[in-house]
N, C-alpha and C positions, 0 to 999 in steps of 0.2 A: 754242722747243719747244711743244707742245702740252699743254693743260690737261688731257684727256680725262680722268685717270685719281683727280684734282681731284675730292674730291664736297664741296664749299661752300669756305667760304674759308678756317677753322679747320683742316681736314681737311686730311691728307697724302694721299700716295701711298695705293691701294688696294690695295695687295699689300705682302707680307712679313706677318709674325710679326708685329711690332709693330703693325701695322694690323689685327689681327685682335681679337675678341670678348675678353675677358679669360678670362671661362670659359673657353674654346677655348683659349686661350694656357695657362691652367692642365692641361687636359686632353693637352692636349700634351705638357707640359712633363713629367707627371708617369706620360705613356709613358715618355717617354726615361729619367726615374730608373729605372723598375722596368724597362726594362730593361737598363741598366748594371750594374742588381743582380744581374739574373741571369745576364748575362754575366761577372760578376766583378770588372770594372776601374771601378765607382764606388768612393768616397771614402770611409770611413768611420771618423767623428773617433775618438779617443781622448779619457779624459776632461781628460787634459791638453791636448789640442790643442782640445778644447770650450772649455775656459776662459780658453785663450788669446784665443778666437775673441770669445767675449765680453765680455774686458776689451779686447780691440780696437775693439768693435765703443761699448762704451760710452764710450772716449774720442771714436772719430769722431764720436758722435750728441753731446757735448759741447764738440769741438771749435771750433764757431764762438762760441763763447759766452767761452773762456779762451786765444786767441790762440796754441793750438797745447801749450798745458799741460797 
């Protein structure tokens, strides 16, 4: 196949989301929230499914360090 799309050697593909600007990708990203929101069918936590989220979230970030404990 063809490199064309290749800009150096580190560098992906030039297309998609992911290959875009981070800003951009924020700016984007935080269309779609607002407008989920104002469509009605985004997500939104409860303080108990918050707290869940966060004690999830702080074993994960622990996780490699206690072998899954």
């Amino acid at each position: 196949m063809s490199t064309q799309g290749k800009q150096g050697s580190n560098q992906g593909s030039n297309r998609g989301f992911a290959s875009m600007d981070e800003n951009k990708q924020r700016a984007i990203a935080s269309q779609g929230g607002k407008a989920a929101h104002e469509k009605g069918s985004a997500h939104e936590f409860d303080s108990e499914e918050a707290r869940e989220a966060g004690r999830k979230g702080g074993q994960a970030s622990r996780g490699s360090n206690n072998n899954g404990r």
